[in-house]
C-alpha positions as CSV (number, residue, x, y, z in Angstrom):
1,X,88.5,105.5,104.6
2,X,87.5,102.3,103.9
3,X,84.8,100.5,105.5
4,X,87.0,97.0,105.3
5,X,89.7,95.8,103.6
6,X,90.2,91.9,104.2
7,X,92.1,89.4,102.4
8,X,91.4,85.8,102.3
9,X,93.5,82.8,101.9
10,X,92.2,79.2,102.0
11,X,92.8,75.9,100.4
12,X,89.7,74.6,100.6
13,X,87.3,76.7,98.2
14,X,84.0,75.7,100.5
15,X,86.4,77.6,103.4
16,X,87.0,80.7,101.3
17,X,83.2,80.7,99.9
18,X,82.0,80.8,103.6
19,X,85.3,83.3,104.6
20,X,83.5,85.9,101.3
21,X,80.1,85.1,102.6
22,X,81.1,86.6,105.8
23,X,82.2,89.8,104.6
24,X,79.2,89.7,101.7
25,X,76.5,90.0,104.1
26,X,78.1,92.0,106.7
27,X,77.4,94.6,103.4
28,X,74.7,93.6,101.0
29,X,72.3,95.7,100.1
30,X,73.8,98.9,101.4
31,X,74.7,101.2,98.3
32,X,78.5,100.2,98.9
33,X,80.9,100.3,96.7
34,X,83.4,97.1,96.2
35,X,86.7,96.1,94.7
36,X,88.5,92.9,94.7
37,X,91.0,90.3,93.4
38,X,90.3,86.7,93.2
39,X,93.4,84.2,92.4
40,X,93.1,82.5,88.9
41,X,92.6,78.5,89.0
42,X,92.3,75.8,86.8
43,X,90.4,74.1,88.9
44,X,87.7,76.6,91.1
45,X,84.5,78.0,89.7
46,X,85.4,81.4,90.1
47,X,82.0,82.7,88.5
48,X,80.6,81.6,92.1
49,X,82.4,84.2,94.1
50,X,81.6,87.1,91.8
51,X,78.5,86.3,91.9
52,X,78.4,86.5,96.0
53,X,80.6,89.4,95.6
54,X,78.4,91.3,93.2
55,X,75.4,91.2,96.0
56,X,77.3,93.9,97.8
57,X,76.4,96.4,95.0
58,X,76.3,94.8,91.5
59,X,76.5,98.3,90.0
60,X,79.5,99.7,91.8
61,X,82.0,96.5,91.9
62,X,84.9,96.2,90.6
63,X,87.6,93.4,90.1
64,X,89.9,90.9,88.3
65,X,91.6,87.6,88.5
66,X,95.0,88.0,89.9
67,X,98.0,85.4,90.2
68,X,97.8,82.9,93.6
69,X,100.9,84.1,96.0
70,X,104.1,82.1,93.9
71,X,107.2,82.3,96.6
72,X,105.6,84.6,98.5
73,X,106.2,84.5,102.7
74,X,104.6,86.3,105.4
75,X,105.3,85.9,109.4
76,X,102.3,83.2,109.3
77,X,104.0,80.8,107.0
78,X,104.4,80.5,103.1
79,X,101.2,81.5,101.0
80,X,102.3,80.0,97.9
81,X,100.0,77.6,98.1
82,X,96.7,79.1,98.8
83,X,93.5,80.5,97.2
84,X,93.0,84.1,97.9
85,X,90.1,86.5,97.5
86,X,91.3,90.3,98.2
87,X,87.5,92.5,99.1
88,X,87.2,95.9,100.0
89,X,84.3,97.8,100.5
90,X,83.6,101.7,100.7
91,X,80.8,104.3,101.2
92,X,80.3,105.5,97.9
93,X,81.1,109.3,99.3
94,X,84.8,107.8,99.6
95,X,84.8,106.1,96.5
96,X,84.2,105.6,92.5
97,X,84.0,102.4,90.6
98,X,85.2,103.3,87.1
99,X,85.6,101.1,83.5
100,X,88.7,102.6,81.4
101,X,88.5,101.6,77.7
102,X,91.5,104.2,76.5
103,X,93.4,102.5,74.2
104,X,97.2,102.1,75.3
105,X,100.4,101.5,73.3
106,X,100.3,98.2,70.8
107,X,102.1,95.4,71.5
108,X,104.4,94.3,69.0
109,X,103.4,90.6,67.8
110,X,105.9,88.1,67.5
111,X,106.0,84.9,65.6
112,X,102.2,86.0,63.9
113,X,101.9,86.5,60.5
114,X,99.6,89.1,59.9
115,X,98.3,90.9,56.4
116,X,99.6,94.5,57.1
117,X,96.7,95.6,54.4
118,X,94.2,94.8,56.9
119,X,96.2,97.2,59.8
120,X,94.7,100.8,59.8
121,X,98.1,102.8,59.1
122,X,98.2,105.9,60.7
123,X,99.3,109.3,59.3
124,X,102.8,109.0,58.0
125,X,105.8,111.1,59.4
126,X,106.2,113.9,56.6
127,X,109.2,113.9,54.7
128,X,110.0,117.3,54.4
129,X,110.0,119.7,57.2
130,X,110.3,119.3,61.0
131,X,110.0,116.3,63.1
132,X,109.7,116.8,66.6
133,X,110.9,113.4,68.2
134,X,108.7,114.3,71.4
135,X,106.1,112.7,68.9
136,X,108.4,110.4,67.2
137,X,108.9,108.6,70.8
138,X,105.0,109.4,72.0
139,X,105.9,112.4,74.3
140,X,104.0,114.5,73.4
141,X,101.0,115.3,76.2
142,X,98.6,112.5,74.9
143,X,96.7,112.9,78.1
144,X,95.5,116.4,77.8
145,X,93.8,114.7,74.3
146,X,92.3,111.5,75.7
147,X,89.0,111.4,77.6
148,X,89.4,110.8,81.5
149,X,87.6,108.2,83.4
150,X,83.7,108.9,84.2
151,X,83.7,109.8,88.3
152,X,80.0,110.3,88.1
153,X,79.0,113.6,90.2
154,X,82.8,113.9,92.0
155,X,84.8,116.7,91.4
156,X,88.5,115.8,90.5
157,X,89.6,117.9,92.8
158,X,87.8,115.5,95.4
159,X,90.0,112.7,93.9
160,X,93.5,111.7,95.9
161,X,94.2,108.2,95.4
162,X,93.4,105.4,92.3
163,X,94.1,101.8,92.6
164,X,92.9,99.8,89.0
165,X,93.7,96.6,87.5
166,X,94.7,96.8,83.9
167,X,95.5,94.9,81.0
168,X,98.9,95.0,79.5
169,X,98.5,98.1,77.5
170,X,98.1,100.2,80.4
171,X,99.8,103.5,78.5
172,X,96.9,105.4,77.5
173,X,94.8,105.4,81.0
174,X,98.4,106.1,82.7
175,X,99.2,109.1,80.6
176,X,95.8,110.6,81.2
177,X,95.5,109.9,85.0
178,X,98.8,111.5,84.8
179,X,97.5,114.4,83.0
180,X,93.9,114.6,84.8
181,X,95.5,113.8,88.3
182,X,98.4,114.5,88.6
183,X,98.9,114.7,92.5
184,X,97.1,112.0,93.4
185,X,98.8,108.5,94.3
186,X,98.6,106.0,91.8
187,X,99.3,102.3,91.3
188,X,97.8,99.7,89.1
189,X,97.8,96.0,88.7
190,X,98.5,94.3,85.4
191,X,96.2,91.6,85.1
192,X,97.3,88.1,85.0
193,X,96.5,85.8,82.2
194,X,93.8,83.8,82.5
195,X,94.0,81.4,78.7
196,X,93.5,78.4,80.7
197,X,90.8,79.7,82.9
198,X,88.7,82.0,80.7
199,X,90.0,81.7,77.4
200,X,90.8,85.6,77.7
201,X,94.5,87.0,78.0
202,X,93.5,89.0,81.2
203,X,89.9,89.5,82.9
204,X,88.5,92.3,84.4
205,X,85.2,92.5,85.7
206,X,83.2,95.5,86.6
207,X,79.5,94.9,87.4
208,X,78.1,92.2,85.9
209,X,80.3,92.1,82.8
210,X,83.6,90.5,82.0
211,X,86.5,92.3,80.0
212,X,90.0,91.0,78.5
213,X,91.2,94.5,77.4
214,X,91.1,98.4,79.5
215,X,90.7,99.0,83.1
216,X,88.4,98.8,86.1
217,X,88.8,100.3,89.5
218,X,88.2,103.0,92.0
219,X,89.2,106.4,92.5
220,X,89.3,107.2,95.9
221,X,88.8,110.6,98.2
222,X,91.9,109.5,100.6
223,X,94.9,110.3,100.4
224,X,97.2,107.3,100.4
225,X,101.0,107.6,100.7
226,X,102.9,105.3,97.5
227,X,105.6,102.8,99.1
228,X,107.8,100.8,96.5
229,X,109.7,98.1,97.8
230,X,112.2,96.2,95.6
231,X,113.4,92.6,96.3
232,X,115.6,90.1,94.9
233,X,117.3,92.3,93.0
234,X,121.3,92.5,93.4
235,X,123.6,95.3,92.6
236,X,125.8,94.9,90.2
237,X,127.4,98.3,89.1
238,X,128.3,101.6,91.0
239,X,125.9,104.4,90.1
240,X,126.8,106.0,87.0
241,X,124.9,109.1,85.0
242,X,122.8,109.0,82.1
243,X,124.1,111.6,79.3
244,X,121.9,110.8,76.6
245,X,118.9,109.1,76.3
246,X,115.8,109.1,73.9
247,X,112.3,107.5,73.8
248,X,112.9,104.4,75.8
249,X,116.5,103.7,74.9
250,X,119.7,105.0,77.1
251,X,122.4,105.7,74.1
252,X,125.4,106.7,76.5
253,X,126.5,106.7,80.2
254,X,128.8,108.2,82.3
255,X,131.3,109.4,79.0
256,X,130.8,106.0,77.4
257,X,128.5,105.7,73.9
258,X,127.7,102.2,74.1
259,X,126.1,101.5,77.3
260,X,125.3,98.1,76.0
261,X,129.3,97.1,75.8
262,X,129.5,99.0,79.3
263,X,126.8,96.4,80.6
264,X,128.6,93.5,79.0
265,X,131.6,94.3,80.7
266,X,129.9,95.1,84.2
267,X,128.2,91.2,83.5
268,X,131.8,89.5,82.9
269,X,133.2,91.0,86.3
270,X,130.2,89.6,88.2
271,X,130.0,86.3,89.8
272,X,128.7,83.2,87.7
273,X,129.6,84.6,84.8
274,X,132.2,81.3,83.1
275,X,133.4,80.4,80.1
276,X,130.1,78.2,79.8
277,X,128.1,81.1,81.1
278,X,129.6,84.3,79.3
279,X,128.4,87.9,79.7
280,X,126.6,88.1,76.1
281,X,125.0,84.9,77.1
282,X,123.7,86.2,80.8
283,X,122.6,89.4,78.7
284,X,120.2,87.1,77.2
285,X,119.2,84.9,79.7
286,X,118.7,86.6,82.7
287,X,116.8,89.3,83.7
288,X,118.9,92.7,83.7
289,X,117.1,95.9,85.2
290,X,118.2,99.4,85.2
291,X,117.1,101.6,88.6
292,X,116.9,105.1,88.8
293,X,118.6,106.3,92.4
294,X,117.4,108.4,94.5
295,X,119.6,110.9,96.9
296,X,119.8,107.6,99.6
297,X,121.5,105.7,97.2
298,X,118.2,103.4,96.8
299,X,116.5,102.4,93.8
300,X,113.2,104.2,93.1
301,X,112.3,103.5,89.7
302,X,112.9,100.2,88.3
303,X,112.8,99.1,84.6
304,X,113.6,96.1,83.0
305,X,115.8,96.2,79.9
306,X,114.7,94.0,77.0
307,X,117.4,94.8,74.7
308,X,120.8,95.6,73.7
309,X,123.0,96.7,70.8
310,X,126.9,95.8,71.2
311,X,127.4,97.6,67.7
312,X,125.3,100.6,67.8
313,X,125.1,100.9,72.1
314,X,121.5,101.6,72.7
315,X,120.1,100.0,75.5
316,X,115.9,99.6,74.9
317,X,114.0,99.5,78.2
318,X,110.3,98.0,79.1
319,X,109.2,102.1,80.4
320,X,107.5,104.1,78.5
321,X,110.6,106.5,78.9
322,X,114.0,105.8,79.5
323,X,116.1,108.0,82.4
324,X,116.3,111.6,81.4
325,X,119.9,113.1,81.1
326,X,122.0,113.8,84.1
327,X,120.0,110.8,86.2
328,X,122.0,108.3,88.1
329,X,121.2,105.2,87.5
330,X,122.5,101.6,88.6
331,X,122.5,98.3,86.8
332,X,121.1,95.3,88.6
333,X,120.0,91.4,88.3
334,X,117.7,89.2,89.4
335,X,119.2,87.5,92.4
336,X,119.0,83.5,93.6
337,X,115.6,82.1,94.3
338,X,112.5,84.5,93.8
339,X,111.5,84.1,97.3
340,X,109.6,87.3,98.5
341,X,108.3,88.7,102.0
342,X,105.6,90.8,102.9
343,X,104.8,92.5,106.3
344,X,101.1,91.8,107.0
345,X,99.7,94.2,109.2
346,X,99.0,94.3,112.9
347,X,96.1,95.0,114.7
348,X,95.2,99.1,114.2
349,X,97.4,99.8,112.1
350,X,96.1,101.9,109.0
351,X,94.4,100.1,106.3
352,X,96.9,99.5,103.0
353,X,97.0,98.3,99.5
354,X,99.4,96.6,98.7
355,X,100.1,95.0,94.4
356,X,103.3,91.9,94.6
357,X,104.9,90.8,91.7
358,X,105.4,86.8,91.4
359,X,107.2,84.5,89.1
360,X,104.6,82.6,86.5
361,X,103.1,79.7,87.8
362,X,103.2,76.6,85.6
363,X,100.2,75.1,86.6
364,X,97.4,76.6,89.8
365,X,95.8,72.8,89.9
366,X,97.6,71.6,93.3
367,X,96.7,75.1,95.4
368,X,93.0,73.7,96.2
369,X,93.2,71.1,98.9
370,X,89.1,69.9,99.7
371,X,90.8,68.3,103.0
372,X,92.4,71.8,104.5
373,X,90.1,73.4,106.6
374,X,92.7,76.3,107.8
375,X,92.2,79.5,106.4
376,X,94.1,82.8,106.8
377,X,92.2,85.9,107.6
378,X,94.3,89.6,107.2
379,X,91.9,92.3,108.3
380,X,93.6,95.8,106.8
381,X,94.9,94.7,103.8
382,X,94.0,94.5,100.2
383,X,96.6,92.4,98.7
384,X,96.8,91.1,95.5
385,X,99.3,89.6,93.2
386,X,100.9,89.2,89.5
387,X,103.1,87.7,87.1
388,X,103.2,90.8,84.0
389,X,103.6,94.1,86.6
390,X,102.6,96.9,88.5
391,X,102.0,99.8,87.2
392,X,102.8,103.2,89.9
393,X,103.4,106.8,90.0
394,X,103.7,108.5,93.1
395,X,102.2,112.3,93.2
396,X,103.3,114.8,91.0
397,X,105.0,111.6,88.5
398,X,104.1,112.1,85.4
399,X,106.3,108.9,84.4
400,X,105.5,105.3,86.0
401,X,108.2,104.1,88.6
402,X,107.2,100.7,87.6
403,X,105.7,98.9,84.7
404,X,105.5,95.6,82.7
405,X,108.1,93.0,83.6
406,X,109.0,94.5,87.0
407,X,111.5,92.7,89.4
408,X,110.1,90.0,90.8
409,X,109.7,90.6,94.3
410,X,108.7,94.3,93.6
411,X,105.8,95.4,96.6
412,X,104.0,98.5,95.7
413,X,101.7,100.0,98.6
414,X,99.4,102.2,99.0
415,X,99.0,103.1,102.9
């Protein structure tokens, strides 16, 4: 169990200095162990509150720079426009700081030109004799070959929950976490991108040293229970049943072969779609998901679909893998205004984790106010937020139930 889990929220970076201070010292010097999220800004010194953070135990913390709270509401008003600072802090017999540096799935580069002479190739598909496409589509068990993350002198056994924050090629670590701990709870935040405040496309930090690319965070002896909570997502087809699907592509639903013409023609029967505003063009303008469903008739695992062929069917999705045959799945969109609501805690209840996705914010210069002395003080909860994804898996998954590009609105907890 925790020793605290507090998050901050201030306008005023001198208020949320002091607000860390107060939890830093309450600590310092005690062997601890500590995670946290601070908000990315143009405009703050960050570097100053990972250094106070640090004193807690500079060789067993762990953090990153998240997104500031875009459109998110709570019962005590709209935190859009604060700074925030997430901390917890743990005797290190409940918990592991860890660094991941397995290597996840490439991300294809657009618009880059690129010598492909300079690319180490890897081992080309034979020609003759038998493929299996569990390899072709990378399902074969990858984690049973890659090297888990270092718990020190814990037995994995001992190990029931993980929280981490990641960079965007999360595959790797969540196919061996998958492999290595398979019944624990696990959920990790995608870091945001932080170009404009350290040159870097994501930073992690874990002791006294900063990282753009693997993971950091703790693997804890509690067990936690996962909660997934989608929002702003509307319903726009009746549940139908996946009949064949490969790698990360759906090729038929229900008896259809082309579920990319069956999701055009769900789009033109759905409000705001005109003559101005067709179904191909929606297709490529909005955000279009695909949700597994569960017994309840409610969404569980939610994946956003990045392409579609009306000629040859195949719908591709953001997962790592698409729906297995006979799973009932439901089309949705991204509804209205991205406005999402969170329940922060009352007093006694049990300490959570909880990872919101947020739309991108255009610019993080107008969120520090040196005139605001009110500050915002949630004693309980880590909580932490992002613009690329979660990434979860509740126990026994061996397949994420969320990933890059979630829903917006998408809470995942850990309680």
């Amino acid at each position: 169990m925790p020793l605290q889990l507090t998050t901050i929220l201030a306008r005023n970076p001198s208020v949320l200095e002091r607000q860390i201070r107060n939890v830093v010292e309450k600590y310092t010097r005690q062997n601890l162990v500590c995670l946290f999220a601070l908000s990315s800004n143009d405009s703050v010194d960050w570097t100053h509150y990972w250094q106070l953070l640090r004193s807690i135990n500079e060789s067993q913390t762990a953090g990153c720079l998240s997104s500031s709270f875009s459109g998110v509401r709570a019962a005590k008003g709209d935190l859009s426009r604060y700074l925030s600072c997430s901390i917890g802090v743990f005797e290190p017999s409940e918990a592991v700081c860890f660094r991941s540096t397995i290597a996840g799935d490439r991300q294809p580069q657009v618009g880059r030109w690129h010598s492909f002479r300079k690319i180490e190739e890897a081992e080309p598909w034979p020609l003759n004799g038998n493929v299996s496409w569990d390899d072709v589509w990378g399902r074969k068990d990858e984690g049973a070959k890659t090297p888990g993350i270092d718990i020190g002198d814990s037995q994995q056994e001992d190990i029931h929950s993980l929280v981490y924050f990641t960079d965007r090629a999360y595959q790797g670590l969540s196919r061996s976490l998958s492999h290595s701990y398979p019944l624990t709870s696990r959920v990790g935040l995608i870091a945001t991108p932080t170009l404009t405040v350290t040159e870097l496309p994501a930073t992690l930090l874990h002791q006294n040293s900063i990282y753009s690319t693997g993971a950091v965070g703790l693997a804890l002896k509690k067990q936690y229970e996962t909660r997934t909570q989608f929002q702003n997502l509307q319903q726009i087809s009746e549940p139908m049943t996946v009949r064949s699907s490969q790698g990360n592509i759906i090729h038929a639903l229900n008896d259809e072969t082309n579920p990319t013409q069956v999701l055009l023609r769900i789009l033109e029967n759905t409000p705001g779609t005109t003559a101005s505003n067709p179904a191909a063009f929606r297709f490529l303008k909005e955000r279009v998901f695909v949700g597994e469903v569960g017994p309840d008739g409610k969404a569980y695992r939610v994946f956003h679909i990045t392409s579609g062929d009306p000629s040859r069917g195949g719908l591709a999705l953001s997962s790592e893998v698409a729906p297995a045959p006979g799973t009932r799945v439901q089309f949705f969109i991204q509804s209205g205004a991205a406005n999402t609501s969170i329940e922060l805690p009352k007093q006694d209840q049990p300490f959570k984790f909880s990872f919101v996705t947020v739309p991108e914010l255009v610019s993080a210069d107008d969120l520090s106010d040196m005139k605001d002395n009110h500050s915002i003080v949630v004693d309980g909860t880590f909580l932490a937020a992002t613009d690329v994804g979660i990434v979860s898996h509740r126990p026994g998954d061996r397949d994420a139930c969320t990933g890059l590009d979630c829903p917006i609105g998408t809470t995942v907890s850990l309680e």
